[in-house]
C-alpha positions in Angstrom: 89.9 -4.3 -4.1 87.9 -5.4 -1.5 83.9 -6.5 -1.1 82.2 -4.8 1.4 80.0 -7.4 3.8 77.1 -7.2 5.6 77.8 -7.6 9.4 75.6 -9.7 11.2 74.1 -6.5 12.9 73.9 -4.6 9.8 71.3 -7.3 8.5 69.6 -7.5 12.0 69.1 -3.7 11.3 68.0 -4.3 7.9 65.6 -7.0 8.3 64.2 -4.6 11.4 63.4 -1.9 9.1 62.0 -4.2 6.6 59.4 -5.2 9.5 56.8 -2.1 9.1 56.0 -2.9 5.7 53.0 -5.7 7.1 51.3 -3.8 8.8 51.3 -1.0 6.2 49.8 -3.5 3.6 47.1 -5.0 5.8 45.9 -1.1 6.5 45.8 -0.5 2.8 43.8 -4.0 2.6 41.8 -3.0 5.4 40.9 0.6 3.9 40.3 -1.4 0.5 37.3 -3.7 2.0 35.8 -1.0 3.9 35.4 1.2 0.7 34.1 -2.3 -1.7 31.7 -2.7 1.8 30.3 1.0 1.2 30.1 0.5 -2.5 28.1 -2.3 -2.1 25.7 -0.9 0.3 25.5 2.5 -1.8 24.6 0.0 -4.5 21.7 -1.4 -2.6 20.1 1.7 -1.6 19.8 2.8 -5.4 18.2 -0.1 -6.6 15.9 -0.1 -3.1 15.1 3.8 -4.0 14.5 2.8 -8.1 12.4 -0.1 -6.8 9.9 2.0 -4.5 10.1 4.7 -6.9 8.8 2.9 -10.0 7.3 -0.5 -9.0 6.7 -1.1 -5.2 5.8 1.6 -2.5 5.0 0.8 1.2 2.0 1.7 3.4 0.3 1.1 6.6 -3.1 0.7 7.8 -4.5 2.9 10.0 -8.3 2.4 9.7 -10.9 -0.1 10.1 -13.0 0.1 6.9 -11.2 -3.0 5.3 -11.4 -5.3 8.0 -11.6 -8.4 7.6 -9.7 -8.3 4.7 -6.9 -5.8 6.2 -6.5 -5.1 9.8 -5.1 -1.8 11.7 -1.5 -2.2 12.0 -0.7 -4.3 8.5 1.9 -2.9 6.5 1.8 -3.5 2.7 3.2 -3.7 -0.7 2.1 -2.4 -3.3 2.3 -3.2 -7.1 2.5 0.5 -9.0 3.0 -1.2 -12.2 -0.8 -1.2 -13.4 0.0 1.4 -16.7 2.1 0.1 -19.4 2.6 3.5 -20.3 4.9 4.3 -17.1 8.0 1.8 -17.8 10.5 0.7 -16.3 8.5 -2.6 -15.3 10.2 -4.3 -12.7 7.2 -6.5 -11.7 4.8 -8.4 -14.6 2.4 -5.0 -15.3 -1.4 -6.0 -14.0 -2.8 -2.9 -15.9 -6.0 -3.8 -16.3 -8.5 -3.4 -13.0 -10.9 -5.9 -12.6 -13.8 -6.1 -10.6 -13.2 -7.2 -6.6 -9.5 -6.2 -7.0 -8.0 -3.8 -3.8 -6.8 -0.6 -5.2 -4.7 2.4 -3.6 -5.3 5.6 -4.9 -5.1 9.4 -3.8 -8.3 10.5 -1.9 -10.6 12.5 -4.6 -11.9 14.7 -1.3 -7.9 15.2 -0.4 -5.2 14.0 -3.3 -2.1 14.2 -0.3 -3.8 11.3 0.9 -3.9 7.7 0.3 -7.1 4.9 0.6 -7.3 1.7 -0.2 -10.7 0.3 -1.0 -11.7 -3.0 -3.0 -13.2 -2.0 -6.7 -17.2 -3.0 -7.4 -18.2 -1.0 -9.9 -16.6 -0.7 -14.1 -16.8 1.8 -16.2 -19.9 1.9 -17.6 -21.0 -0.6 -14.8 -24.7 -0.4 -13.1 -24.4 0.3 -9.6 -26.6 -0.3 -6.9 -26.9 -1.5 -2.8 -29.9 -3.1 -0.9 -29.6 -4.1 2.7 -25.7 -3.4 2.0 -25.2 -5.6 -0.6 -23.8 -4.7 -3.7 -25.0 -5.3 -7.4 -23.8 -5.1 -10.0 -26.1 -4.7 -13.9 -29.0 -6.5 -12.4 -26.6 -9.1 -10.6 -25.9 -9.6 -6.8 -22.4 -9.6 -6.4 -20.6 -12.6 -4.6 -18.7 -10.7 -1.8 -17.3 -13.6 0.4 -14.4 -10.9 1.7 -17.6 -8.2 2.7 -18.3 -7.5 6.2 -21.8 -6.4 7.7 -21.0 -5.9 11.6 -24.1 -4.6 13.5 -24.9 -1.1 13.2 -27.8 0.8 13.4 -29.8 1.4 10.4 -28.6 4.3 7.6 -31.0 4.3 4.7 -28.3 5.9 2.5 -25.5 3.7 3.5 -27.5 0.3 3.0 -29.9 1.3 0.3 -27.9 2.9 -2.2 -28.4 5.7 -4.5 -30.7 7.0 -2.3 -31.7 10.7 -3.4 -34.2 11.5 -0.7 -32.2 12.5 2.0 -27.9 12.9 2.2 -25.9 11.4 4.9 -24.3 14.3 7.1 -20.5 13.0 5.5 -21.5 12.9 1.9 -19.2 15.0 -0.2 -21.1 17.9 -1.5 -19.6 18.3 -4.9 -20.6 14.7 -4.7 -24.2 14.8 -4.1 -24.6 17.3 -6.3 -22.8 15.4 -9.4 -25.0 11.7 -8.2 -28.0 13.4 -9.5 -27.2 13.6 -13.1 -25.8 9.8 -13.0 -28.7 8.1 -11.4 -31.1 6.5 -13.9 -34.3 4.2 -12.2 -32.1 3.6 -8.8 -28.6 2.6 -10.0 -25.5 4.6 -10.8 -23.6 4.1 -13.8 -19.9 4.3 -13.5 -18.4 7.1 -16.7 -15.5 6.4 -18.9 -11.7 5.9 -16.9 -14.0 5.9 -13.5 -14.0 3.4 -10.7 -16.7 2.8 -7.8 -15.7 1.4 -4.2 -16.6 -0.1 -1.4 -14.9 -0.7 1.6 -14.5 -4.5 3.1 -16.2 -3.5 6.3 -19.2 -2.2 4.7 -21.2 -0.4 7.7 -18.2 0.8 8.8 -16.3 2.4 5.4 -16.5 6.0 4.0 -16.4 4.8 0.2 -17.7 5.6 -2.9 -21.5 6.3 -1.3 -19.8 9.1 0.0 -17.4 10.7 -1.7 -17.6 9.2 -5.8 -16.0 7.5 -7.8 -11.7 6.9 -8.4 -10.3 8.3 -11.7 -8.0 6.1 -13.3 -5.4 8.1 -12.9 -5.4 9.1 -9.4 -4.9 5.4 -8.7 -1.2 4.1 -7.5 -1.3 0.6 -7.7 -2.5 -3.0 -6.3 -1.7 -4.2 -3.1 -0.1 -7.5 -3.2 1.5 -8.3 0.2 1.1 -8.0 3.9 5.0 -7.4 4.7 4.3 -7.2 8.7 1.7 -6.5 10.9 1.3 -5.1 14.4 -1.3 -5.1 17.1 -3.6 -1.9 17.6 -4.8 -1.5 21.0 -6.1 1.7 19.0 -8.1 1.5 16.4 -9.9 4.1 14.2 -13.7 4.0 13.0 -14.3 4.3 9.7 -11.4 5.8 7.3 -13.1 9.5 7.5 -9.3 9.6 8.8 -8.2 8.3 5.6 -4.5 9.1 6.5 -3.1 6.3 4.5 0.3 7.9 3.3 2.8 6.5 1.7 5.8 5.0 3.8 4.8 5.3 7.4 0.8 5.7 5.9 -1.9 3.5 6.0 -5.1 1.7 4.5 -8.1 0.4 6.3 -8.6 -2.6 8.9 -8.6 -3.1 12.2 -7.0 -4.8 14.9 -9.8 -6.8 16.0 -9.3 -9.5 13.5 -5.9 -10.2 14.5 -5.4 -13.8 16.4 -2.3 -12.6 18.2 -2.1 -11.6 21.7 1.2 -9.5 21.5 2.8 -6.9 19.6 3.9 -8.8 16.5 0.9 -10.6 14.6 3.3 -13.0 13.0 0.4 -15.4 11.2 -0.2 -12.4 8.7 3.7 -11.6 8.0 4.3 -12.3 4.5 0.7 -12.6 3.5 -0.2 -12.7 0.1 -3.6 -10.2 -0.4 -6.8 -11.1 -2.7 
């Protein structure tokens, strides 16, 4: 009987054939990290879409009216867990509003639209204004974060509830509702209801103009200036009021900003009162 051997080129052929096989294995290796890599990121984009749908949403301010407080051009969180009816809570809930906290809510004139103004009045709160400041049952309020830039003199604005004579942009379901709610020159504030006043208080459509926020028209607390960039334009007021969610907005201007160029870096990651 005899053994068969290997010739020395048969096991040059065989270890050539054998050769492939790496490179195979680093493909499959290759194809292996890509697919954990878009796993991973597919991961991340659910828990960044659960997160702005049930706890934090983004917005941007296009307006002046909460100046000094918020400037044109700041982009912010905010905080939608404020009902402890509406779980999950990824956040600590802050459901109840207190007096002087900033709100988002939809626009009672226009609910596709978003504002942000700073709450004054309770429910069941006595509301009044002279010479554009506020009070509150009897009490001047302490408003170190309110505004009064120079403006001419508005007797409605400054001197509110004022039933003589209506401003040209009050809301006329509006006017029409103040009547029944004005009791020896102050508003009360009904049940689930929310008066408010911009920061920049001659320069804010608000409450004086358009009533008070429902409880449940508002979407949460804003909590953090994420970014911020210069406005070269600003716009008056928020009779614009296009605050929308995601590329939308909520009231300041650019004039406060310290920063020359496009970036205001000094308010990035600012914390908001």
């Amino acid at each position: 009987m005899s053994l068969a051997v290997d010739s020395p080129a048969q096991r040059g052929d065989d270890l050539a054939a054998a050769g492939p096989a790496v490179p195979i294995v680093a493909t499959v290796h290759r194809r292996h990290s890509l697919l954990e890599a878009f796993q991973s990121l597919l991961y991340v984009i659910v828990v960044a879409l659960f997160i702005l749908t049930f706890s934090v949403q983004p917005f941007r301010i296009p307006s002046a009216s909460m100046e000094p407080t918020l400037l044109v051009g700041d982009f912010l969180l905010v905080n939608k867990q404020i009902s402890l009816e509406v779980p999950p809570h990824i956040f600590a809930p802050t459901s109840e509003i207190r007096r002087g906290d900033l709100i988002v809510f939809h626009y009672p004139v226009d609910p596709s639209l978003h504002l942000v103004k700073r709450v004054i009045g309770l429910p069941g709160d006595r509301v009044r204004l002279r010479g554009g400041r506020a009070f509150v049952n009897d009490q001047a309020l302490n408003e170190p974060y309110a505004m009064f830039r120079t403006a001419a003199a508005d007797s409605y604005r400054d001197d509110f509830p004022r039933m003589e004579s209506a401003d040209p942009n009050v809301d006329s379901r509006w006017w029409i509702e103040m009547r029944s709610l004005v009791s020896g020159g102050e508003l009360t504030v009904p049940a689930d209801s929310y008066f408010v006043l911009g920061d920049n208080r001659n320069d804010s459509e608000d409450s004086r103009y358009w009533g008070f926020v429902p409880r449940a028209d508002i979407v949460g607390k804003p909590f953090l200036i994420y970014f911020s960039l210069n406005s070269s334009r600003q716009t008056p007021g928020q009779s614009a009021a296009n605050a929308m969610a995601g590329g939308g907005s909520v009231g300041s201007g650019g004039a406060g900003g310290s920063s020359n160029g496009l970036v205001r870096w000094e308010r990035a990651l600012r914390v908001i009162y």
